[in-house]
C-alpha positions in Angstrom: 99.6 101.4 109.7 101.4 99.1 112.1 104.6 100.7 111.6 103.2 103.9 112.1 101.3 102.7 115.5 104.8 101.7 116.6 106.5 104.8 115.8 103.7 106.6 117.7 104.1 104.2 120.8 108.2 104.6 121.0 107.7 108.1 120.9 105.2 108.2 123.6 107.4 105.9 125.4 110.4 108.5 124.8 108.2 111.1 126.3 107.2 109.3 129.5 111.0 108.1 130.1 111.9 111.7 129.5 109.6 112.8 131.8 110.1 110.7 135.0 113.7 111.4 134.7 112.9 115.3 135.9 109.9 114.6 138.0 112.2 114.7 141.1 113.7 117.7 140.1 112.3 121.3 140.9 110.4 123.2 138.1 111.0 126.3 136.9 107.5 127.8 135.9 107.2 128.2 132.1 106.9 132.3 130.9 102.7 132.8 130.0 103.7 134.6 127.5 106.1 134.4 124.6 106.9 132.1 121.1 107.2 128.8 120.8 108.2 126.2 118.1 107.1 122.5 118.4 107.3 119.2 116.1 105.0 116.4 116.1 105.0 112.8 114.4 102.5 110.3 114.2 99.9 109.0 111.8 96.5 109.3 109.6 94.4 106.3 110.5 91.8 106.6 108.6 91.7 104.2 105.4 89.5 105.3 102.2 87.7 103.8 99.2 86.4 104.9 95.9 85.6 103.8 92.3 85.0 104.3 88.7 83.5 103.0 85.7 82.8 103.8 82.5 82.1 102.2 78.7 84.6 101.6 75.6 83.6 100.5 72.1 85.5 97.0 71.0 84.7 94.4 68.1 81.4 96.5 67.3 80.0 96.7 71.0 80.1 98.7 73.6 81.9 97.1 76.8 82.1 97.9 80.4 85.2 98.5 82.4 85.2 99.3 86.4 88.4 100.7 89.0 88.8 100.5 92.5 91.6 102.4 95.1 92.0 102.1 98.4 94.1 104.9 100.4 95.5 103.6 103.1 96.5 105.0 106.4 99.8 107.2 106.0 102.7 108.9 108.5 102.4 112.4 109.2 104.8 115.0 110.1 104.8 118.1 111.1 106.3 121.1 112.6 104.9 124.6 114.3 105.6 127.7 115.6 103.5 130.2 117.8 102.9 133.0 120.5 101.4 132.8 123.4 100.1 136.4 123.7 98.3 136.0 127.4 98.2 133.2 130.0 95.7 131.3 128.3 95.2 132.3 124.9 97.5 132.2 121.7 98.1 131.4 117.8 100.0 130.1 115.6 101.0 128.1 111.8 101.7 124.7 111.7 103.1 123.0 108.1 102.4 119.2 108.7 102.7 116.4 105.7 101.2 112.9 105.0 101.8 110.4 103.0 99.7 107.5 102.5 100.4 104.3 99.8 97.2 103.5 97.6 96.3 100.4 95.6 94.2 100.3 92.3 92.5 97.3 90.7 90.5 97.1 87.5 88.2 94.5 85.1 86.8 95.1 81.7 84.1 92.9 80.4 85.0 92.9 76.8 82.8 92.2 74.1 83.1 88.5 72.0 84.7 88.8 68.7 82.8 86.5 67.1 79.6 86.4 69.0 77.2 89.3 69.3 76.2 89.5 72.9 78.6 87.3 74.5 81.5 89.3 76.9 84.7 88.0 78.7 85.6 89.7 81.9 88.9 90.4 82.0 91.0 91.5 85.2 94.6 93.5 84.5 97.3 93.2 87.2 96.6 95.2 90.0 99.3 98.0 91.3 100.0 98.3 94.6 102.5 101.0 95.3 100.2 104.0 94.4 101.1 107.2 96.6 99.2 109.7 98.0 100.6 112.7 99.5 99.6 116.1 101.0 100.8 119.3 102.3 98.8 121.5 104.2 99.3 124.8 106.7 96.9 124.8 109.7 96.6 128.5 111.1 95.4 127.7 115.2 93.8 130.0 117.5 94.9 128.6 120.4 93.1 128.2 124.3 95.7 127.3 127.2 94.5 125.6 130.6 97.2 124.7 132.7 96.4 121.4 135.0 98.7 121.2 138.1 102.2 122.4 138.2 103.4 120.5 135.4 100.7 119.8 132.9 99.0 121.8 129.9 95.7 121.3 128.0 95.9 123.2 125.0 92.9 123.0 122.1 93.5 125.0 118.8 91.2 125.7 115.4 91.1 127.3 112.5 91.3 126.7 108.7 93.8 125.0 106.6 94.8 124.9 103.3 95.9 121.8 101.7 97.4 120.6 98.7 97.0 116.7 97.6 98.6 114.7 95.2 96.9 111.5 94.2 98.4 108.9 91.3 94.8 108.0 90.3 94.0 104.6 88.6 93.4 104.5 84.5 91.9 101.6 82.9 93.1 100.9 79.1 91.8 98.7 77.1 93.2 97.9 73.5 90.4 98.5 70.4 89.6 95.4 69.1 91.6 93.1 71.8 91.3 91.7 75.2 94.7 93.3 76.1 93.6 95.2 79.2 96.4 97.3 81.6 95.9 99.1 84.5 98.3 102.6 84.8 98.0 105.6 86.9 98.1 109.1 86.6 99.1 111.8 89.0 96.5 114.6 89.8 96.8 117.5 92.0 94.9 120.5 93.7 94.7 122.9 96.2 92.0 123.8 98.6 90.9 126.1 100.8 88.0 124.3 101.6 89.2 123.2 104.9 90.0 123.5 108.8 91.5 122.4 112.0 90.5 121.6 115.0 92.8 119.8 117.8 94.0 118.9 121.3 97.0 117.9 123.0 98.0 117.2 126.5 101.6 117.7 127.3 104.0 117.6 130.4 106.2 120.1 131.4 110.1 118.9 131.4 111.4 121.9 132.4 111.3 125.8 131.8 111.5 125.4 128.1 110.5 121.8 127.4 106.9 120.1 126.6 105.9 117.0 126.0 102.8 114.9 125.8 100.4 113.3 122.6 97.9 115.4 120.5 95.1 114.4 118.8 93.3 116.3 115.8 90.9 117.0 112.8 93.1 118.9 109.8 91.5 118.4 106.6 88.7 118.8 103.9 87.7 118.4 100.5 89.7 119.3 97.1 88.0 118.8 93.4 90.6 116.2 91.3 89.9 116.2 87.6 88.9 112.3 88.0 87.4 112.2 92.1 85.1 115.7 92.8 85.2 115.8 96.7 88.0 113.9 97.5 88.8 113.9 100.8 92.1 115.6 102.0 93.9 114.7 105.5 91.6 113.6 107.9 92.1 112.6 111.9 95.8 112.5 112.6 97.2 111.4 116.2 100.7 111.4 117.9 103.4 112.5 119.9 104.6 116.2 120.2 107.6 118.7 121.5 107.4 122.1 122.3 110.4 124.7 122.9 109.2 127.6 124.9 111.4 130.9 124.4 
C-alpha cells in the first residue's frame, strides 16, 4: 500500500508541475461537447478479512481445522472513453483493473493416536504471495460543472460488471497423520451485482488536456464456490488524464 500511496503522490505531483507550467499561458476554452478518452492510476485501500473451518476424520475422531486470508490493498488501473453530449452532461465506459496480494494461514487440531480425547494443534506454513485480481467495466452517466476558467467537477454512476479471481486457501490434512499443508486454489466469477459511483476534480492544461485526482466507489458482490458474497473492488483513489477531441 505504501508503494501504491507513492505512486499516487508522484503522479499528483506530475499533475501540479504540469499545470503551473501553463498557468501563465492563455487558455483556449475546451469544446462542451464532443469525445474524450482518459487513463487513471492509483489504488484500492481497503484491506479485507475472512475465514473458514470445517472437520476431518483422523485416528478414529473427528478433528477441527480453521483458515484465515487477508486481501490486502492492491494498484489499480484503468482507462476510459466518453461523449460529452451537452455542456454539462455526458457518458461513457471505463475498463479499470486491480490487483491485490492475499495471505492464508491455517491450524488443525488433530486427534491423539493413542489417546481418545487428547488433540495436538498443528499450524502448516503460512503462504504469503496469494493474488487477487479483477476486471471490471464501469458504464458512467456523467454531470459536468465547470468551476472558474480552468477547473472541472465531474461526478459519474452507473453499474459495473466485474469479474474476480481469488487463489483461495485449502487446508489438507493427511488421514491418520499430523502432516498438515496449506495450498490454494484459484476461483473465479462474474457479476453483475454491482455499480459505480465517482468524482474527480481536474485542471484544464490546455484545449485538449485535463488533469486533476478522482476519487470513487466501483464494486459489489460476486458468489465464489468457497466465499458467498465476496466482495469485489471497492473505494479506489488517484490521479487521472483526459484528451478532449
Amino acid at each position: 500500500m505504501t508503494k501504491t500511496m507513492n505512486c499516487a503522490a508522484l503522479i499528483a505531483g506530475l499533475l501540479v508541475s504540469g499545470a503551473s507550467a501553463v498557468s501563465a499561458q492563455t487558455l483556449t476554452p475546451q469544446p462542451d461537447t464532443g469525445a474524450f478518452v482518459s487513463v487513471a492510476l492509483g489504488g484500492q485501500p481497503q484491506r479485507r478479512s475472512f475465514g473458514s473451518n470445517g472437520t476431518f476424520t483422523s485416528f478414529g475422531e473427528t478433528g477441527r481445522f480453521e483458515i484465515n486470508q487477508n486481501v490486502g490493498a492492491g494498484f489499480m488501473f484503468d482507462v476510459a472513453g466518453g461523449y460529452r453530449f451537452a455542456r454539462h452532461f455526458g457518458a461513457g465506459v471505463s475498463v479499470w483493473s486491480v490487483r491485490s496480494d492475499s495471505a492464508i494461514s491455517g491450524a488443525a487440531s488433530i486427534p491423539d493416536p493413542v489417546f481418545f480425547g487428547r488433540f495436538t494443534t498443528v499450524t502448516p506454513t503460512p503462504i504469503n504471495d496469494a493474488k487477487q485480481t479483477t476486471l471490471g467495466i464501469n458504464i458512467m452517466f456523467m454531470y459536468t460543472m465547470p468551476i472558474g476558467e480552468r477547473f472541472d467537477l465531474t461526478v459519474s454512476l452507473g453499474p459495473t460488471i466485474a469479474r474476480t479471481k481469488l487463489d483461495v486457501g485449502v487446508l489438507n490434512v493427511a488421514s491418520n497423520s499430523t502432516n498438515v499443508t496449506l495450498s490454494t486454489e484459484s476461483q473465479s466469477k462474474t457479476t453483475a451485482k454491482a455499480g459505480n459511483v465517482g468524482v474527480d476534480f481536474t485542471y484544464r492544461v490546455n484545449a485538449m488536456y485535463s488533469a486533476g485526482l478522482f476519487g470513487r466507489f466501483a464494486g459489489g458482490e460476486a458468489d465464489l464456490p468457497a466465499l458467498a458474497k465476496a466482495k469485489v473492488g471497492g473505494i479506489q483513489v488517484g490521479g487521472i488524464l483526459r484528451y478532449h477531441f
